[in-house]
N, C-alpha and C positions, 0 to 999 in steps of 0.2 A: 786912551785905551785902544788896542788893538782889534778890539773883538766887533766880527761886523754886525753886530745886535745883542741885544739884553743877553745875559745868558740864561737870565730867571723872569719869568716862569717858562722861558721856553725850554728851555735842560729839566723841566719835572719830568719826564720818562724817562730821561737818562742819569737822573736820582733813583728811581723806582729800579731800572735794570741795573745800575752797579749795587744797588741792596740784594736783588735777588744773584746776580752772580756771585756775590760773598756768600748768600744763604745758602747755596748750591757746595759750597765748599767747609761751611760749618755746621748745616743744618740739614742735610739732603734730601729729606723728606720733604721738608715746607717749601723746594722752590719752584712747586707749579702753583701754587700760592702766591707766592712772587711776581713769579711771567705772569700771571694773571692780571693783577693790578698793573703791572709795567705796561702790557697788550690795552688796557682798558685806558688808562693815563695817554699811551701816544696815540691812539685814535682821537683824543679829546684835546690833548697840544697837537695835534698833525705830524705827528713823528710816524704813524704809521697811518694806510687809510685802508677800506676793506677789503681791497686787493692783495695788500700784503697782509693782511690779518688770515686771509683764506691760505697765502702763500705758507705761513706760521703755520697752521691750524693741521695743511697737507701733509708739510713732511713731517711733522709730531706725528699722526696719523698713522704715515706709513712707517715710522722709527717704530714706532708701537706693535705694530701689525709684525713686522720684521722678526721683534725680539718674541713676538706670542709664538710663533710657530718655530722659530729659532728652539724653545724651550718647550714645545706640546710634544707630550709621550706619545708616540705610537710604535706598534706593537706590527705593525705592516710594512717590510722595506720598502716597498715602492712610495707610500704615503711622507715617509722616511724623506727616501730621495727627493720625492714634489717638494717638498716642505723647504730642504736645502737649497732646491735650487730658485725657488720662490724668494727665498732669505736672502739670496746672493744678487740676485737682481732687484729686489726691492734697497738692500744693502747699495749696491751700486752708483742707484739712482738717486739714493739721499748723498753720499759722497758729492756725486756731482754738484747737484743742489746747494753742497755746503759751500765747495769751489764757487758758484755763482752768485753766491749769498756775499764771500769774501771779495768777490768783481764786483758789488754792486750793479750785478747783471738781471736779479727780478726786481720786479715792478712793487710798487704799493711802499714803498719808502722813503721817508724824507728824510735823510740825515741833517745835522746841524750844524753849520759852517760856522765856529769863531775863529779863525783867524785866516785874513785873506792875504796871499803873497806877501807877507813878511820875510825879514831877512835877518837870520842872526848876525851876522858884522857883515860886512863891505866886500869876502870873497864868499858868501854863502849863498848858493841859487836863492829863488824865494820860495816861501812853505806856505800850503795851505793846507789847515788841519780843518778836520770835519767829527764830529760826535758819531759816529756811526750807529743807527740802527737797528743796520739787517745784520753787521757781521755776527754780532754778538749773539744772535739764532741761535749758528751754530754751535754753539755750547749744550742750551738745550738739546737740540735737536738731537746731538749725540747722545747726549743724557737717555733720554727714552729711547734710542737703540743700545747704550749699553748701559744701565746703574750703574756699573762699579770703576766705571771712567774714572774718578777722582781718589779711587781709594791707592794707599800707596800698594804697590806690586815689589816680587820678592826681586831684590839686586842680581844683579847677574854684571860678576866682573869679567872682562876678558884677557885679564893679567892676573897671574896667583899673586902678582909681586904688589898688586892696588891694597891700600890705604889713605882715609880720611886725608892727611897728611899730602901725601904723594899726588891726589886727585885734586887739591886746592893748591898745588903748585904748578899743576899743569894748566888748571885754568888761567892762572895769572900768564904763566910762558904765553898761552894761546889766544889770549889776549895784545900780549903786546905785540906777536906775530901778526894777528891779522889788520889791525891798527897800521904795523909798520906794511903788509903788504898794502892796505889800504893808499894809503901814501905814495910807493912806488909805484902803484897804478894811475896815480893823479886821481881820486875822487877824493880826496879829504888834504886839508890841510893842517897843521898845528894851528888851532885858534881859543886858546883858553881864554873862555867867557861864558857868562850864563844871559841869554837873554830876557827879557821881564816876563815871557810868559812862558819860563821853564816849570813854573811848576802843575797851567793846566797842560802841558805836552807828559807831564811827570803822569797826571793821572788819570790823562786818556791812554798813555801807550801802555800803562800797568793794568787796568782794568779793561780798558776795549781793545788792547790790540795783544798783547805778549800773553795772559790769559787764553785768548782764544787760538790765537796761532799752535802755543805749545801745548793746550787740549786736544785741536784737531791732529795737529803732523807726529807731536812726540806719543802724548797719550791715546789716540785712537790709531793713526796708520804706521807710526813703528810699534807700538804693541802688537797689532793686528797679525804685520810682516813676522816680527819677533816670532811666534806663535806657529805661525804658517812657514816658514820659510830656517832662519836661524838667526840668532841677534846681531852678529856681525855683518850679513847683508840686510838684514830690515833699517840697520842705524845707514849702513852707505845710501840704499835706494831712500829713505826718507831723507838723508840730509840732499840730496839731489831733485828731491820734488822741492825742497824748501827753497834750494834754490830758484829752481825755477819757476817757481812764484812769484822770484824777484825780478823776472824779465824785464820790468817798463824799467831802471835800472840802467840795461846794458849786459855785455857778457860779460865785464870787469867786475860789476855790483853784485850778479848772481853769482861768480867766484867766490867773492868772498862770504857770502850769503849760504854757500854750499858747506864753507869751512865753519862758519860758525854756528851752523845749524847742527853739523857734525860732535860741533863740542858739547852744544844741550843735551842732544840725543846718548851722547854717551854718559853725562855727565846722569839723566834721568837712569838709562841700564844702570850704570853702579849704583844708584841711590833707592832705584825704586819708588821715587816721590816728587810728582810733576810741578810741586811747587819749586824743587829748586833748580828744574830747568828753566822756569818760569820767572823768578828772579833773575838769574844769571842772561836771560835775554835781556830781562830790563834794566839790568848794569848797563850789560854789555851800549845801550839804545842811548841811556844817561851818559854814560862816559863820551860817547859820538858826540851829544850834545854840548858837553859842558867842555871839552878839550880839543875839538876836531869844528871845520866846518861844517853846517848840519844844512840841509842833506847832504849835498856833496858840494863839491869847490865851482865856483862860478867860472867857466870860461869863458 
């Protein structure tokens, strides 16, 4: 077995947090009922300790604080304007937050390391996967600066000529484009094979990673941009932050990273429905996997 320790009973809070991120999506009400037990379980496995329980505890806090005055009537412009700019700089600071939460840059976390430098075949660098505890915050965290983060929003095409039809052919094109540019960059190779532990990589990237990634960039900051600015620069500027997220990569990896970020985000504008940018990343992660060198090609 690959895994560098039990995964049971040590993965109880990250049983507890993938219950409550599903509940979050079918139940919306119930998942500070959720995070609750998940917060109270990883203090009790050491997945979290009271450092990061406080670090939790602030930015729910300040999400809160954000959206109360966000939404408080007053009848005073100036009270008005405090209030806005209050919101924009508490807004701000939880963004960041969420950036550092996804660096694994605060404190009080223990993530869960099963698999140390493995190798999916003989040109694939080696992978080590961790259970993540802080990223997956970020979901909440959004939650309580905005409820309606998850609900679907109204499509916005930017071709009169888009249909169902036409939008699932382009994704396939834009697939095998970035796949083929992947290649001509040299970070992947054609390696059709599934490793033994394709399928917890199946269900930490679908619930701890593609989840959270396409909540924050697609569903809060190209909405946000969409909104503020117009949908066809909120989808270029967020697929460019996306990429560059992918920095540790290289500027090869964040290329392509940019393009395929580009295809969610549009893919979410015409749908309206962040689960299917949110599948389509996790093809997109599975197909790397299962037909390409995973992570990239060993040099």
């Amino acid at each position: 077995m690959l895994f560098t320790q039990d995964l049971f009973p040590s993965a109880t809070p990250w049983l507890f947090l993938v219950i409550t991120l599903i509940t979050a999506f079918v139940k919306p009400k119930l998942w500070p009922f959720g995070l609750l037990c998940t917060l109270i379980s990883g203090l009790f496995y050491n997945a979290i300790d009271l450092v990061g329980l406080g670090v939790v505890t602030l930015l729910l806090a300040m999400s809160y604080y954000a959206k109360k005055i966000s939404t408080k009537p007053s009848s005073n412009p100036s009270n008005k304007l405090w209030n806005r700019r209050i919101n924009t700089v508490i807004t701000a600071l939880v963004i960041i937050s969420c950036i550092a939460l996804a660096a694994h840059l605060l404190p009080g976390f223990n993530n869960l390391q099963v698999l140390n430098d493995v190798e999916k075949s003989i040109n694939s660098m080696p992978f080590t996967l961790y259970l993540n505890f802080d990223k997956p915050m970020i979901l909440f965290v959004l939650l309580m600066l905005s409820p309606a983060l998850l609900i679907s929003q109204k499509p916005i095409t930017l071709s009169k000529a888009h249909n169902s039809l036409r939008l699932s052919a382009l994704v396939v094109l834009v697939f095998i484009l970035l796949f083929s540019l992947a290649i001509l960059l040299s970070l992947i190779k054609y390696d059709p094979q599934l490793p033994s532990w394709w399928w917890l990589f199946a269900l930490n990237n679908l619930l701890l990673t593609c989840i959270i990634e396409e909540v924050f960039f697609r569903g809060f900051i190209q909405q946000k941009l969409t909104k503020l600015i117009n949908p066809l620069t909120g989808l270029i500027l967020t697929s460019l932050l996306f990429g560059i997220a992918h920095f540790s990569g290289g500027f090869n990896y964040m290329l392509v990273a940019t393009l395929a970020g580009f295809l969610y985000g549009l893919v979410y504008l015409n749908t309206g429905k962040i689960w299917y940018a949110i599948l389509l990343h996790f093809c997109f992660n599975m197909i790397h996997l299962a037909l390409f060198t995973y992570p990239l090609l060993k040099v």
